[in-house]
N, C-alpha and C positions, 0 to 999 in steps of 0.2 A: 601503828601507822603504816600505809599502803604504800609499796616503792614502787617506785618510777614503772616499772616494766608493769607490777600487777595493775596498775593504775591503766597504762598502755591497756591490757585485756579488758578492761571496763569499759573502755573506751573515754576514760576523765570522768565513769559518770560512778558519781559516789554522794551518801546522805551526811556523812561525816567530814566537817570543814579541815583538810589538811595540807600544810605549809611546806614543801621540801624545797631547801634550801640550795642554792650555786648546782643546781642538775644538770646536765648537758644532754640537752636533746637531739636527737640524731636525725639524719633524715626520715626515718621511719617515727619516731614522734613525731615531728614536728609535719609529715604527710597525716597524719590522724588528727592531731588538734586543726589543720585546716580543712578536712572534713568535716570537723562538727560547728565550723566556723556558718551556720548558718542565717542567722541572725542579726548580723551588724551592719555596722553603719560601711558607705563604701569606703575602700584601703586611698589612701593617698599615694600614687605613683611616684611621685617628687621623692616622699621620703623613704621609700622603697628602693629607689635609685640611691637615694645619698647613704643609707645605713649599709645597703650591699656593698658598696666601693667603700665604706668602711671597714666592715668585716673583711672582704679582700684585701686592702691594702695595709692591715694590722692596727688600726686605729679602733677597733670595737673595745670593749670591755666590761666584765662585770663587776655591774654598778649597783645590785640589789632589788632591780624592776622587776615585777613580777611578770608570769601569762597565768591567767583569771581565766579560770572557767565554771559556770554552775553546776547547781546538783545535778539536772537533767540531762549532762554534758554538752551545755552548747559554751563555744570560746566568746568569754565576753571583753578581753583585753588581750592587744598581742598581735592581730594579725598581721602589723605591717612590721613587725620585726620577723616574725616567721615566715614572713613571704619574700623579706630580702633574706634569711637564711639561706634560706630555700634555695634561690636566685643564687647565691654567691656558692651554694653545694657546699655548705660548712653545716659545722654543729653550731647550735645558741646556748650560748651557758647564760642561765638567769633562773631566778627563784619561780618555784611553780605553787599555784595557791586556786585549789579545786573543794567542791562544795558551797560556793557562793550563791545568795538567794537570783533569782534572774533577775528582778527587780534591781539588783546593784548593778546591771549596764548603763544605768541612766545618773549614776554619779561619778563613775571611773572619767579619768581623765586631769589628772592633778588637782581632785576636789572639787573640778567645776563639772556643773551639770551639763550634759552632750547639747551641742547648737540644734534647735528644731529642726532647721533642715534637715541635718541628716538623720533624724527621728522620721522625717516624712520618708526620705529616701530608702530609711532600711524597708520601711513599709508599705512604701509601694512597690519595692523591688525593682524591677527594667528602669530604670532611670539614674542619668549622673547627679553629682551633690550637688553641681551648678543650677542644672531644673531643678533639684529639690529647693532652692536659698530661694531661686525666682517666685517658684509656686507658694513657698511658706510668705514670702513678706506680700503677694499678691492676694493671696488669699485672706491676710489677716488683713488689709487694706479695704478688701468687698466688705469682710462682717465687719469692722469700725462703719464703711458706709451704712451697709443695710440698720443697723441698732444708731445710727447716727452718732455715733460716738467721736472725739477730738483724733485728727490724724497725725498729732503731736504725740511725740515717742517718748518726751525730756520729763520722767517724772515729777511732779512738783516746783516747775517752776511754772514762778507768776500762779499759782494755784489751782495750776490744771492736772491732771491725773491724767497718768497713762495708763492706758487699756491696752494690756496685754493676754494673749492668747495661748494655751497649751498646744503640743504639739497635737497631741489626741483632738482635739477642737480644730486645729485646721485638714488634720487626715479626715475626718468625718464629713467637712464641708465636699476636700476633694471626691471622696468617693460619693458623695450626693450631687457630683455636678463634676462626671470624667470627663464631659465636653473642654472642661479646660486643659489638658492636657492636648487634643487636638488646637485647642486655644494659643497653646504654649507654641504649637510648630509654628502655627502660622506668624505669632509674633517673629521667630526666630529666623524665618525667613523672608520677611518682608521688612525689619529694621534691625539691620545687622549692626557694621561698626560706623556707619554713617548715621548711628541717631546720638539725637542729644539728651533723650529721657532712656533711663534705664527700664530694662525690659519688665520686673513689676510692675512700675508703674503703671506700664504701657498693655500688660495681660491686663492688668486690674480695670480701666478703661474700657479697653476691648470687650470684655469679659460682662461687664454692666450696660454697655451699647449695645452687646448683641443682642441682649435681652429684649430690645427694643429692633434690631435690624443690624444683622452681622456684616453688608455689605457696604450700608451706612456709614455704619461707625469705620471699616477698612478705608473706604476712600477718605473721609473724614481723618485719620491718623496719618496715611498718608502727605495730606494736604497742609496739615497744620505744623507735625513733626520732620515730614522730609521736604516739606514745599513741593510737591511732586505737580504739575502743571499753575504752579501760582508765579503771577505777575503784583510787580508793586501796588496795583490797584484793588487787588483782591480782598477779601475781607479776611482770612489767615495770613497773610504777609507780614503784619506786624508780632502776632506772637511769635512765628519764626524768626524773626530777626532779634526777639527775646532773648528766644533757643540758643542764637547762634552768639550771643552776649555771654548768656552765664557756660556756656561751653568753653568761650575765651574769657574768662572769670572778672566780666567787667560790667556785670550786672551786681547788686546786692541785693537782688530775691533770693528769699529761703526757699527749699526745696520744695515745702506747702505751698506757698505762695504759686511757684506754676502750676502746680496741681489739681489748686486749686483754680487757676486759669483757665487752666485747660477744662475743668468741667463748667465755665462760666461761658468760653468759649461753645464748647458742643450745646450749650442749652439756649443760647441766642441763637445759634446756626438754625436749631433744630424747631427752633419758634418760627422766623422769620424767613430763611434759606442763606443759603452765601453773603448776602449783599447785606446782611443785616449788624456787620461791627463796620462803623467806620473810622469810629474817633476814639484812639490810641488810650485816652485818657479816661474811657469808661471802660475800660478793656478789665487793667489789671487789678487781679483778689488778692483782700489782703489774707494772712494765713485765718485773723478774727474776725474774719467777716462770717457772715449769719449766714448757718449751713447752706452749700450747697449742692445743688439736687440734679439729675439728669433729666430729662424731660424728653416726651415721645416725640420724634420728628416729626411733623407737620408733613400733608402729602403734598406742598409745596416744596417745602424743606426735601423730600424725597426722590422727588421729581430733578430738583436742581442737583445734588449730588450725584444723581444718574447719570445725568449731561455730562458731568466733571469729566476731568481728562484725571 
């Protein structure tokens, strides 16, 4: 069995799975397991801060937890203890268990398998776990649209089936369409914390509008989600005032249900132009209601949002 130091020379990377028990890594390990730290999902700052003022303030101990690292030597558990190590300039005592297949990154974590997001994050690299969560649940919203599939998450009830997506399945989408990353800023800067729909939904929208006219669909969100030059008389007025019900939690629409509004909405706008919802009560989609579909603006429909303020 290989010790600590010769282990150190290989840099962690070894074909024989071995378990050394309560080690104390120094800072000179534990500066080497976070150079092969190449890999992962991003570190949690929060708990980086709270483990470090643990360790400082004598509250750490060892409890048995291991740092995981593959045969190829990359660290596939561990970084945010070794990075408040680090941080706090202490040694980490805890078991070290090197040789692991790479494929075991994707079950660590108290037996549950790693959230997509941060699946999509490690692998797009430049990006926080926040954009990753956005882009993962937006992106699996377009494929449910595009194959037409229920946007109902609750598997098995009332006998509907949730279609659920890998993470490998939404990275493949992103990199076939990095437009949405540009997608992502502009969400992010044009409906901050004065919206009422979270920012998937709102990329996911966007993202199927532009398809048809990116300026369209911007003024179009604008006008429905922030009421941005709309009067009581306008034809978005009232799902805003939806908006600002289930915000102050005194609507009981399900979260489908605006959603599915909101593309009932863009597809009369985009038939007819502005002027085309007047009556409240043909407005709202139920979540079973029979698919629905976005549809290309009309170059009246085009025309009239150009005017929009």
């Amino acid at each position: 069995m290989a010790t600590l130091d010769e282990l150190l020379e290989l840099n962690f990377k070894t074909q024989q799975r071995t378990t050394l028990l309560e080690v104390h890594l120094t800072p000179i390990h534990i500066e080497k397991l976070l150079d092969i730290n190449t890999n992962n999902i991003p570190p949690v700052k929060t708990k980086i801060n709270l483990y470090s003022d643990h360790m400082i303030n004598g509250r750490w101990m060892y409890n048995g937890d291991c740092i995981r690292v593959s045969k190829s030597g990359v660290l596939l558990d561990g970084q945010n203890r070794l990075m408040a190590a680090q941080k706090a300039k202490m040694n980490l005592v805890c078991d070290l268990l090197v040789g692991l297949e790479d494929e075991a990154f994707n079950t660590i974590d108290q037996g549950r398998t790693r959230q997509k997001g941060h699946l999509v994050a490690r692998d797009l690299g430049d990006i926080t776990a926040t954009d990753a969560q956005t882009l993962t649940a937006a992106v699996t919203r377009i494929i449910k649209y595009q194959e037409k599939l229920s946007q109902v998450t609750t598997g098995g009830f009332e006998g509907k089936i949730a279609h659920k997506f890998t993470a490998p399945r939404v990275i493949e989408y992103i990199n076939q369409h990095p437009e949405l990353l540009d997608q992502l800023e502009v969400i992010k800067k044009e409906f901050g914390v004065r919206c009422n729909l979270n920012r998937a939904t709102l990329l996911y929208v966007y993202h199927i509008g532009s398809r048809y006219d990116a300026t369209y669909t911007l003024k179009f969100l604008r006008k429905a989600v922030l009421a941005i030059g709309l009067t009581g008389n306008e034809t978005l007025y009232f799902y805003h005032q939806c908006l600002n019900e289930f915000k102050a939690k005194q609507s009981n629409w399900t979260k489908a249900e605006f959603e599915h509004t909101l593309i009932k909405v863009w597809s009369k706008i985009a038939d007819k132009g502005l002027k085309a919802i007047t009556k409240k009560a043909h407005i709202k989609a139920k979540k079973d209601e029979e698919y629905l579909q976005f549809i290309a603006p009309t170059e009246q429909a085009l025309i009239e949002m150009s005017n929009a303020i």
